[in-house]
C-alpha positions in Angstrom: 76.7 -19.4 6.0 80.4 -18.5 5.7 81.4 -22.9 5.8 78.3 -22.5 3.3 80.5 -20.0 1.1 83.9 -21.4 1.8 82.8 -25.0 0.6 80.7 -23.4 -2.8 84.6 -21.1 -3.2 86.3 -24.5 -2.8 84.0 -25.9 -5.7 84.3 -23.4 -8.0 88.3 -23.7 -7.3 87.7 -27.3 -9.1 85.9 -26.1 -12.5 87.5 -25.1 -16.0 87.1 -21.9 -17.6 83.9 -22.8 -19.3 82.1 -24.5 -16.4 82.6 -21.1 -14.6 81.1 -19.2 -17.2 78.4 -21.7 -17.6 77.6 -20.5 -13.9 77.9 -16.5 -14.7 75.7 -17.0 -17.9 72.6 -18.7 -15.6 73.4 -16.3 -12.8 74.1 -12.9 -14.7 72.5 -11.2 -11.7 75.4 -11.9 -9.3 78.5 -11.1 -12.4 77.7 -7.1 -12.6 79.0 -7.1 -8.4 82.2 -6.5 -6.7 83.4 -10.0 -7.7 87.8 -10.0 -7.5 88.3 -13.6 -6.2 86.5 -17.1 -6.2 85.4 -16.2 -2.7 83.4 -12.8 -3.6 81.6 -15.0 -6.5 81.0 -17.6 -4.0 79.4 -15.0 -1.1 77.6 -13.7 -4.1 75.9 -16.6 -5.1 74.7 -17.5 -1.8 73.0 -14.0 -1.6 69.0 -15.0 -1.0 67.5 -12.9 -3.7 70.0 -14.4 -5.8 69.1 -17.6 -4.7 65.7 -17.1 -5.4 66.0 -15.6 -9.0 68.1 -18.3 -9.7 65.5 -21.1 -8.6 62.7 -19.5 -10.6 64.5 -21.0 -14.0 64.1 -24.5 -12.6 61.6 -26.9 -13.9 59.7 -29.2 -11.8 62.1 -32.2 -11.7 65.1 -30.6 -10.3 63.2 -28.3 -7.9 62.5 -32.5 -6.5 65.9 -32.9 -6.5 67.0 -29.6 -4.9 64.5 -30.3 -2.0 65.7 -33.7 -0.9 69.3 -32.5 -1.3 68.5 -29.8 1.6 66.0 -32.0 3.2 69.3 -34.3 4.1 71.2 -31.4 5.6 74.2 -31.8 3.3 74.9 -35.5 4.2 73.0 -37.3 1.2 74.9 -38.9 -1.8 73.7 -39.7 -5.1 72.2 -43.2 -4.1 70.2 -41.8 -1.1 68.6 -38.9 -3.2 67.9 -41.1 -5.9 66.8 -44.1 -3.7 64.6 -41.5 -2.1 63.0 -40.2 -5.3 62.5 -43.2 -7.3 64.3 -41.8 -10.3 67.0 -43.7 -12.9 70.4 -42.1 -13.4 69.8 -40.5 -16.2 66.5 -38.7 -14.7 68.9 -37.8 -11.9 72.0 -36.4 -13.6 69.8 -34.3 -15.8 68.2 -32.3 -13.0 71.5 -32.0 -11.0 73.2 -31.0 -13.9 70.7 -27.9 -13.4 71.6 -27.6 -10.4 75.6 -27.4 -11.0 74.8 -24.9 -13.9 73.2 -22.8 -11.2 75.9 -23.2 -8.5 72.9 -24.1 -6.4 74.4 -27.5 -5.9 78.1 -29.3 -6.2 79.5 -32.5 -4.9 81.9 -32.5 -2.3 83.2 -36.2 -2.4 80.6 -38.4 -2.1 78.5 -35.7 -0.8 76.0 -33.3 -2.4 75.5 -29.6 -1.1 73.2 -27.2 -1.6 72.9 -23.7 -0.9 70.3 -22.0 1.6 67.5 -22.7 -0.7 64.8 -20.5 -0.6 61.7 -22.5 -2.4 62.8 -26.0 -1.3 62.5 -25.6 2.4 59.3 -27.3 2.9 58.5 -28.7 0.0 56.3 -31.8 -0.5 59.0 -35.2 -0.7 58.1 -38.4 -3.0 59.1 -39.2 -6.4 60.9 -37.2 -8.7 57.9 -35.9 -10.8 58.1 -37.1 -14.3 58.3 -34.3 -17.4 55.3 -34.6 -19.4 54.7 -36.4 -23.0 55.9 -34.0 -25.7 52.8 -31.9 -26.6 51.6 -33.4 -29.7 52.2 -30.9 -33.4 50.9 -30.8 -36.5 51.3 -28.8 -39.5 49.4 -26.0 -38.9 45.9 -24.6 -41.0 44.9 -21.4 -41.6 42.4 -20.7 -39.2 41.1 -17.2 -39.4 41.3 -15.0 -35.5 39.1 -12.3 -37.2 35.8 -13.4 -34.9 38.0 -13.7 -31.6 39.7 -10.3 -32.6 36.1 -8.9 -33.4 34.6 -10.1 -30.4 37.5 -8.3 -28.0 37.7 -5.2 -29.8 34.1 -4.4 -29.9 33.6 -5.2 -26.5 36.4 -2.8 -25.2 33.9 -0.5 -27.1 30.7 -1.8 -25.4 32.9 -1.4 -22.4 34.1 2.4 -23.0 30.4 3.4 -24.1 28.7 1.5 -20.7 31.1 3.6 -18.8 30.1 6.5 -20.6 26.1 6.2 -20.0 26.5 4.0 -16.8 28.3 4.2 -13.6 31.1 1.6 -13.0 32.5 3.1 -9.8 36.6 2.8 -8.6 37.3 2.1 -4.9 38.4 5.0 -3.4 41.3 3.2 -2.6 42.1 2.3 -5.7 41.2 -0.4 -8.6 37.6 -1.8 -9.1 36.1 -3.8 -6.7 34.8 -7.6 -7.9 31.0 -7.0 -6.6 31.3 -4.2 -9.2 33.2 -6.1 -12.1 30.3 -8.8 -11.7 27.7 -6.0 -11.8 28.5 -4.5 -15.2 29.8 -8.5 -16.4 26.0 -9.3 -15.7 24.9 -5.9 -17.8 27.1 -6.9 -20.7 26.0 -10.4 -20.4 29.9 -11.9 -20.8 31.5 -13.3 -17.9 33.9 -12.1 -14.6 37.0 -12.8 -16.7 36.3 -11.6 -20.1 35.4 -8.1 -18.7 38.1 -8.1 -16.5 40.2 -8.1 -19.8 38.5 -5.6 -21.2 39.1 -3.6 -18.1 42.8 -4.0 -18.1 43.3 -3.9 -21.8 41.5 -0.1 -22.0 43.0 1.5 -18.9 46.3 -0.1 -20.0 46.1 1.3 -23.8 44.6 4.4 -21.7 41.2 4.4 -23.4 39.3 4.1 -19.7 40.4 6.6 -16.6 39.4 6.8 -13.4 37.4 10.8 -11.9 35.9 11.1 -8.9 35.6 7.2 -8.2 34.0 6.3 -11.2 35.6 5.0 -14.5 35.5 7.5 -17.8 36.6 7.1 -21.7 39.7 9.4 -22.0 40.4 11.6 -25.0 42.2 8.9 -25.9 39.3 6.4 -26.2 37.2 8.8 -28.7 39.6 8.9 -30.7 40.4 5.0 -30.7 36.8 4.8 -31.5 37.1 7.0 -34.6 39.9 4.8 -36.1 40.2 1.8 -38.0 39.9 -1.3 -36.5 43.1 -2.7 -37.0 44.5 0.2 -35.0 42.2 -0.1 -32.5 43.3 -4.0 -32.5 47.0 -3.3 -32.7 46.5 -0.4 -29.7 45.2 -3.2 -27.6 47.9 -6.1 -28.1 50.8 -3.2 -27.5 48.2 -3.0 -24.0 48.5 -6.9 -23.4 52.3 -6.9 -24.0 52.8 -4.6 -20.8 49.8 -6.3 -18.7 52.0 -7.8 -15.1 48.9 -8.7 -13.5 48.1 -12.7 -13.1 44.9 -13.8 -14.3 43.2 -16.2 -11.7 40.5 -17.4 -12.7 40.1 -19.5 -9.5 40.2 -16.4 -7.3 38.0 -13.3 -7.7 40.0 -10.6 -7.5 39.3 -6.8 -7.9 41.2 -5.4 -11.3 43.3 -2.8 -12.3 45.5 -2.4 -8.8 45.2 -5.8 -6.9 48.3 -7.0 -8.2 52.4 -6.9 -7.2 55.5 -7.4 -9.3 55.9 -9.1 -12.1 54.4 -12.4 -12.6 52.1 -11.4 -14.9 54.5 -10.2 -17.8 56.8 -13.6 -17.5 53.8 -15.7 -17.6 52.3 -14.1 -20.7 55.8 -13.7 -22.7 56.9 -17.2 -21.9 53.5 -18.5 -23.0 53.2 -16.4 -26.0 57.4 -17.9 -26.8 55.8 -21.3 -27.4 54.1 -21.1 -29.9 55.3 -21.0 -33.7 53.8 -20.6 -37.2 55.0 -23.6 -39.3 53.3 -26.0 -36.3 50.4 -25.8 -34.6 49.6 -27.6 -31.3 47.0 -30.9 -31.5 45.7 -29.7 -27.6 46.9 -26.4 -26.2 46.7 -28.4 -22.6 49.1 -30.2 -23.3 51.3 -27.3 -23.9 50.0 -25.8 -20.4 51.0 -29.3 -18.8 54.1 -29.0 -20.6 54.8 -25.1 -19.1 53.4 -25.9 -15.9 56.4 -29.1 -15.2 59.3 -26.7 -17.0 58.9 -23.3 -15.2 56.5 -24.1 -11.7 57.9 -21.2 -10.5 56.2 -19.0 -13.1 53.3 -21.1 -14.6 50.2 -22.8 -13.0 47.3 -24.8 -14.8 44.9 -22.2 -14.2 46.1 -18.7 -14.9 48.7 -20.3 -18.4 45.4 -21.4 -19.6 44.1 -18.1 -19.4 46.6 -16.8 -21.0 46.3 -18.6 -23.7 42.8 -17.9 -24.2 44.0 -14.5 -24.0 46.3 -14.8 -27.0 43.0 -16.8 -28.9 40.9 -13.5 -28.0 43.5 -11.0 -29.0 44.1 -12.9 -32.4 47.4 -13.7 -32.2 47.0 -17.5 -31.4 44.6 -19.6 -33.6 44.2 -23.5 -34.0 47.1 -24.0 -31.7 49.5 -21.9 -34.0 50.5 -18.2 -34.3 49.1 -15.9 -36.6 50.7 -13.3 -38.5 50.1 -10.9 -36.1 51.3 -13.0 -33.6 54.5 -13.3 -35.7 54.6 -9.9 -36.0 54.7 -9.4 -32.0 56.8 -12.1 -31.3 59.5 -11.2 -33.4 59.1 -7.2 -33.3 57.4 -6.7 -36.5 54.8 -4.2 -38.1 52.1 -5.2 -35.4 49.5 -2.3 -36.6 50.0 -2.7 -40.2 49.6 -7.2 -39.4 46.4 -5.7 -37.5 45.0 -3.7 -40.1 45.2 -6.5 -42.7 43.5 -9.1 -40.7 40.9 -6.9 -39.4 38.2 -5.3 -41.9 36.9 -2.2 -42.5 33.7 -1.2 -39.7 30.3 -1.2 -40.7 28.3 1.2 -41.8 24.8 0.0 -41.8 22.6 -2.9 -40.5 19.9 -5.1 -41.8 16.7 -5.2 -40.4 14.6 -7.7 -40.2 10.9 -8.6 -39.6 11.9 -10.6 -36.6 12.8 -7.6 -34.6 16.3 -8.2 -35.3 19.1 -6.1 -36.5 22.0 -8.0 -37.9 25.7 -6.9 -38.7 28.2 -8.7 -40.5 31.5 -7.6 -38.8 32.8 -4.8 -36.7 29.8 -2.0 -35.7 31.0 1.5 -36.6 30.9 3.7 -33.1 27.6 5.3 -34.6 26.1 2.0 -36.2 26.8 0.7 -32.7 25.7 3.4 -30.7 22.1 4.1 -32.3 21.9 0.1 -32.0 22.9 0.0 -28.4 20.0 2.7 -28.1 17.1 0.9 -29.0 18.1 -2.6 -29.1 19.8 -5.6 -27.1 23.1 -7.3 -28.1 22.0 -10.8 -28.7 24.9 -13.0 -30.7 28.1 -11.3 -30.5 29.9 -13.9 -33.0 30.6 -12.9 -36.7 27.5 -11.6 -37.4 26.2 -9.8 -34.8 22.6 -9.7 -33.9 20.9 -7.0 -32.0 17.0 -7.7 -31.0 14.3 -4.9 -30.5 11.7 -5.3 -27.8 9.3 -3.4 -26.3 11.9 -2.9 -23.2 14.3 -1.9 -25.3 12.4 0.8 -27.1 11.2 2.1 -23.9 15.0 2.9 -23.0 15.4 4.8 -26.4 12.3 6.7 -25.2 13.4 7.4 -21.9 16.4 9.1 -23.0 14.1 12.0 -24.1 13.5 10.9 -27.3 10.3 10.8 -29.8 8.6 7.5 -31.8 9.4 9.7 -34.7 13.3 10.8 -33.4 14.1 6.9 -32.9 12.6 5.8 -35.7 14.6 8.1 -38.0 17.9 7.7 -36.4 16.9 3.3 -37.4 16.4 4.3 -40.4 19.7 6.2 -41.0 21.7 2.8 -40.3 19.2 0.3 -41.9 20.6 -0.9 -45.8 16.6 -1.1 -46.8 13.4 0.5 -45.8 12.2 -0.4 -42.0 10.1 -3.3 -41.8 6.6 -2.5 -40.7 6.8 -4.8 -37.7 9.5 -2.2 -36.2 7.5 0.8 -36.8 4.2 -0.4 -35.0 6.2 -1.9 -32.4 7.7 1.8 -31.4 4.5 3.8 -32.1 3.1 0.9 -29.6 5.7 1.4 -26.6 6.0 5.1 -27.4 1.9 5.5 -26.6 1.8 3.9 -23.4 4.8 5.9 -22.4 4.8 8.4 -19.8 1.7 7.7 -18.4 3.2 6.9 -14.9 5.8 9.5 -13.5 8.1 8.7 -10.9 9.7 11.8 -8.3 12.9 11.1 -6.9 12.9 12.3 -3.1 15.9 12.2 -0.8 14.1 12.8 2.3 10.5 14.2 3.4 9.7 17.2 6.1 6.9 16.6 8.3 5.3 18.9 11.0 1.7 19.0 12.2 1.5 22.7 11.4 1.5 23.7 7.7 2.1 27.4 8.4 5.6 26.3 9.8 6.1 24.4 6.7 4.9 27.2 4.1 7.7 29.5 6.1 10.4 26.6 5.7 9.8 26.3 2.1 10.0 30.4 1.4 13.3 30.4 3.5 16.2 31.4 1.0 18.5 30.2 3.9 17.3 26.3 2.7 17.2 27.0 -1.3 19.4 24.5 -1.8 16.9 21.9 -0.4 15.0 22.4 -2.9 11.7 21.9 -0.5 8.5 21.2 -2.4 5.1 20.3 -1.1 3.4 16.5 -1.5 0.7 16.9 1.1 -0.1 20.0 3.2 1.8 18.3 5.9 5.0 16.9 3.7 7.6 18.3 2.2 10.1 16.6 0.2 14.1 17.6 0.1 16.3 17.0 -2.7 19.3 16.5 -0.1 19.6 13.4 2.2 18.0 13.3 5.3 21.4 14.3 7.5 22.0 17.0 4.8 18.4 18.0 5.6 19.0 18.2 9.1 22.1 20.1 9.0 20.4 23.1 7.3 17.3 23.0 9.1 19.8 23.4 12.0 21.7 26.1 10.5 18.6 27.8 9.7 17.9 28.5 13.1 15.1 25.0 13.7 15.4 22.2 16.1 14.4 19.2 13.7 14.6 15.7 15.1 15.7 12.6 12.5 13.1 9.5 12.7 13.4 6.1 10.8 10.8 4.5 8.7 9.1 3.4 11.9 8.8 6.9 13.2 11.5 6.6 16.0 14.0 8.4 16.6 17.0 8.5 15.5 20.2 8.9 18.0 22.6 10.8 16.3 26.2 10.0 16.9 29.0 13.0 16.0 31.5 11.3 14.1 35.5 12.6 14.7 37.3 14.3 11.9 40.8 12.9 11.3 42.8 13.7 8.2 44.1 10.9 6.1 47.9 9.7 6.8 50.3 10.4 4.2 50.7 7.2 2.3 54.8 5.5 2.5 57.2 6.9 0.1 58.7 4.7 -2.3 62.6 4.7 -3.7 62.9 4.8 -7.1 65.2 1.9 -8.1 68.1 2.3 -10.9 68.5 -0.2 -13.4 71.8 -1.5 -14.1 72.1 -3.2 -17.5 73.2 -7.4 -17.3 76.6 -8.3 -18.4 76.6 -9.8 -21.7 77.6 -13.1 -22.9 81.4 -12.1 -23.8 82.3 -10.2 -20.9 80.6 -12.8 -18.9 83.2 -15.0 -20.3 86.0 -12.9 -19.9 85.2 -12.6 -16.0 84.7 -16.6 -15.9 88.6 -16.7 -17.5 90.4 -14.1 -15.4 88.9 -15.5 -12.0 90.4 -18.9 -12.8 93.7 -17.9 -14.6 94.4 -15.8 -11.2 93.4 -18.3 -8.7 94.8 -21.4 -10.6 98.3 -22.3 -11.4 99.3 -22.8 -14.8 99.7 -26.3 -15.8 102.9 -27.4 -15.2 104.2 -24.3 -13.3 104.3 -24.9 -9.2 103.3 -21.3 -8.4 100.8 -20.9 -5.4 97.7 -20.6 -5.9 96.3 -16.6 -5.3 92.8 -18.0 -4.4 93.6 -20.5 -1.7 96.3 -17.8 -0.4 93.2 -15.6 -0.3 90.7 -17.7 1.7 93.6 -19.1 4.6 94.1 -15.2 4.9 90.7 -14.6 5.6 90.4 -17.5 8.1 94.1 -17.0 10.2 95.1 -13.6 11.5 97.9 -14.8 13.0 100.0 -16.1 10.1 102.4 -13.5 8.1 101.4 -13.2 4.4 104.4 -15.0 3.8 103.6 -18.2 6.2 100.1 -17.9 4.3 101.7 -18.1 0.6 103.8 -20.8 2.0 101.5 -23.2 3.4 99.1 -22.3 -0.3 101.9 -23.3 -2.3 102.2 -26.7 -0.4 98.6 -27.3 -0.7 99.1 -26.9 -4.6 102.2 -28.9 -4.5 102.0 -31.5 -2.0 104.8 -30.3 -0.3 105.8 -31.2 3.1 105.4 -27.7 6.0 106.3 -27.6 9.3 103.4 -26.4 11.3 102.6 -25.1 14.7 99.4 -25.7 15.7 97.7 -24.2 19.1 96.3 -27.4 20.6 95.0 -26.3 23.7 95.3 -22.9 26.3 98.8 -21.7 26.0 100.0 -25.2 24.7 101.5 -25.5 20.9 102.6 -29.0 18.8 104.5 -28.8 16.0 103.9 -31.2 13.0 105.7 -31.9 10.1 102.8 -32.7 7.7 101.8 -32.5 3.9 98.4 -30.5 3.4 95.9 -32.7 1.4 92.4 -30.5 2.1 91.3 -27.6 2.5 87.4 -27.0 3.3 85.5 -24.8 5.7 88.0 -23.4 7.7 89.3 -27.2 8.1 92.9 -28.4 6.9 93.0 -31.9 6.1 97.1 -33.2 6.4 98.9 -36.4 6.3 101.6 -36.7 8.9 105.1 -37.8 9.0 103.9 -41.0 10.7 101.1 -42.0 7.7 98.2 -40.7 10.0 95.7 -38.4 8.8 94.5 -35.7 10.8 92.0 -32.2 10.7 93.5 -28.8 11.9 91.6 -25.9 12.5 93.1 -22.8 10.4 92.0 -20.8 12.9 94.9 -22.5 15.7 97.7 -22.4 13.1 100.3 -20.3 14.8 103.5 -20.8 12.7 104.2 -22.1 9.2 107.4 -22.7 7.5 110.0 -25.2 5.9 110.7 -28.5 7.3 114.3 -28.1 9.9 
């Protein structure tokens, strides 16, 4: 690493003011350090989570170059990277000039160096992969989002109310597990990914909440229901924008905690950046081809794909172009008031019709969609929507506790005409043939050959919280489970014995109590704010004014005085400004140079080079020859 260093110092050493600051504006990261000298910025750049940062702005066809650079161990030229790539010059100079921009690779001669890469160790070699055609534009249409927009906002809502009336249970660990998110996808009849969406949007704008393992509506959510839906719309969007989770639609994957860092919030922004207003995109995969080869390092096929038809479903994308509330995102505008105009108001009431259907043109009001909900299944969730009345359906509005004449009235209440007959005699039908079978829910039974024992067990105040009733003279059932059961039968004073559905027993095993381990403490970070673009400037000018001369002025140069210093602890600081000035000049020094144990030579030579800890001289005699800085023992004047 330090030759690594020393060789990126002697680089820098070569550029102009504004090719230095070229490097500080791509690597602001490394500018807000300790940086005094050429060599600090060097050791700074080299720093691996620099490195890293600085390769994730690199599009696909200089990643190529990068890797072949390193996969030559420093010793390739232009001809052998391009010869092993394929590419033309101009392909070539392009993606190194990246690279240069980046100080993640210089020449040195003829040869090219990289730093310790961190993303091209390994990866695949062959031709430099092409950039792909231009995504093709037009002007762009109006093409209304409305039915997208609809579509998400009222199923956040079918979301919050299933949640409300259904179980969707968290792990206890944290999140939702996928067997579960394909559970209640299958109840809502929309698909892995859409609900997973939904889930992130309303625990994100803080409508959903997790108790006990199982996820709730908030305060929050009832009163999102209760507003307009353009707020409702705009609550979500200001939801998506802080989203850092990666879609993957590939993968399942549980929601809500099953994600780390970042990725998700640079995928999303830099998708959502493409797109404009004045021209709309022929093919949006084109664009994702297009993302995919100019940032690999944040965007894949799969998951920039999703997020575009995230931006479709949210209304801020539509026929390839942004809409006005997409404008009014991107560019930090009014988002809610851009919501409220596109969305319209909610609907009040339904039309019936003799079909069994109920249809609704636009967004459901939380009652209209409620009492729907009720008796009724969501059939075409588009525009219009459609709910659908069967006798299923009906029996769930009855089993809720409700009378024919209780849901019938409550129909009525959100119908715009009178209730077709069809509906009534459909619910007076269900509503007669309902209850005639009654189902007990029993936890466990208690059996014993001798009823007295059991009449005794079921006046026993000790087990009241059994709840013990009689289904035979032999049987009782328990509301509790059957090792709850046993447990109070035992406390009780009884020796009960567990048996399985085959009537054998059942060995019970004691399980160990352990309390949970504390989970790891995590440091909380401080955020330093990124130089900007004129003091980032200003450092660029005052590192090169102080380690270059001025032209025409033979003054030493600070810089190299800097680095022999820190590579010779043997040399006074005036023996180290003296042998810097002649490298600046050309001048001839007189140096003695330990050339084996206790053995010195002394040469009257004119430094030439200086790289790696390696001084490069031309001697009195016209021979060139390498000195180690580290054996210098003596500089000074010729005689």
């Amino acid at each position: 690493m330090p030759r690594r260093i020393n060789a990126l110092a002697t680089w820098l050493l070569q550029l102009g003011q504004d090719e230095v600051a070229t490097v500080l504006l791509h690597r602001r990261d490394v500018a807000d350090r300790f940086v005094r000298t050429m060599k600090d910025l060097a050791t700074q750049l080299t720093d691996s989570d620099s490195v890293r940062a600085a390769e994730d702005t690199l599009d696909q066809g200089a990643l190529d170059v990068l890797a072949v650079i390193v996969a030559q161990v420093n010793a390739g030229t232009v001809d052998t990277v391009r010869t092993e790539l394929g590419c033309t010059t101009d392909e070539f100079e392009r993606a190194f000039q990246q690279l240069k921009d980046r100080a993640l690779a210089w020449p040195d001669g003829t040869r090219l160096i990289a730093v310790n890469s961190v993303r091209a160790h390994g990866a695949t070699q062959g031709k430099l992969t092409p950039r792909p055609k231009a995504p093709r534009r037009r002007t762009a249409s109006e093409v209304s989002p409305v039915v997208a927009a609809m579509s998400t906002v009222d199923g956040v809502a079918r979301l919050l109310a299933h949640c409300e009336h259904d179980t969707f249970d968290a792990r206890y660990t944290g999140g939702i597990a996928t067997v579960e998110i394909r559970r209640v996808a299958r109840a809502l009849r929309v698909t892995d990914q859409t609900l997973r969406l939904w889930l992130e949007l309303g625990v994100e704008a803080q409508l959903l909440g997790v108790e006990r393992s199982r996820l709730l509506p908030t305060e929050h959510g009832d009163a999102w229901l209760g507003s307009h839906p353009g707020a409702r719309l705009a609550a979500l969007v200001a939801a998506w924008q802080r989203m850092d989770w990666r879609p993957d639609p590939d993968q399942a994957r549980a929601a809500l905690r099953d994600y780390s860092g970042a990725a998700g919030l640079a995928l999303r922004r830099g998708t959502l950046a493409r797109f404009s207003a004045e021209e709309a995109f022929a093919d949006t995969s084109e664009l994702v081809e297009d993302l995919v080869w100019e940032r690999p390092a944040v965007h894949d096929r799969r998951a920039t794909a999703a997020v575009v038809g995230e931006l479709e479903s949210l209304g801020l994308v539509a026929g390839g172009a942004l809409t006005k509330l997409g404008v009014a995102l991107l560019q930090g505008g009014d988002v809610e008031a851009a919501a409220t105009e596109l969305m319209p108001a909610a609907a009040e009431k339904a039309a019936f019709q003799t079909d069994m259907t109920a249809v609704v043109n636009g967004l459901p009001s939380p009652e209209l969609s409620a009492t729907l909900n009720l008796a009724a299944d969501l059939e075409d969730n588009d525009a219009a929507r459609v709910w659908r009345l069967s006798a299923g359906s009906v029996r769930r509005a009855l089993d809720t506790g409700l009378s024919a004449d209780a849901v019938l009235s409550r129909l009525a209440a959100v119908s715009e005409a009178p209730l077709p007959q069809v509906i009534e005699y459909q619910v007076r039908d269900v509503a007669r043939r309902h209850g005639h079978l009654t189902v007990t829910d029993v936890k466990s039974c208690v059996r014993a050959a001798d009823s007295a024992l059991l009449h005794e067990i079921s006046k026993s105040k000790r087990l009241s919280s059994l709840k013990l009733r009689f289904l035979a003279p032999t049987v009782l059932a328990s509301d509790r489970p059957m090792a709850e059961t046993l447990a109070a039968l035992r406390r009780a004073g009884y020796a009960p014995t567990g048996v399985d559905s085959g009537d054998q027993s059942i060995v019970e095993n004691v399980r160990k109590l352990r309390a949970p381990a504390r989970g790891e403490r995590r440091q909380e970070g401080w955020w330093r704010t990124e130089p900007d673009d004129l003091e980032l400037t200003q450092l660029a000018i005052r590192l090169v004014e102080q380690e270059r001369p001025t032209v025409g002025r033979g003054t030493p140069r600070a810089g190299a005085a800097r680095v022999l210093r820190d590579q010779n602890v043997f040399l006074r600081d005036e023996e180290v400004v003296l042998l810097a000035s002649a490298l600046v000049d050309g001048s001839q020094v007189a140096i003695r140079y330990a050339s084996g144990p206790r053995r010195t030579e002394t040469h009257v030579v004119v430094p030439t080079k200086h790289l790696e800890g390696v001084l490069s001289v031309e001697c009195a005699d016209g021979t060139s020859r390498e000195l180690a800085i580290g054996h210098v023992r003596e500089v000074a004047l010729p005689g």
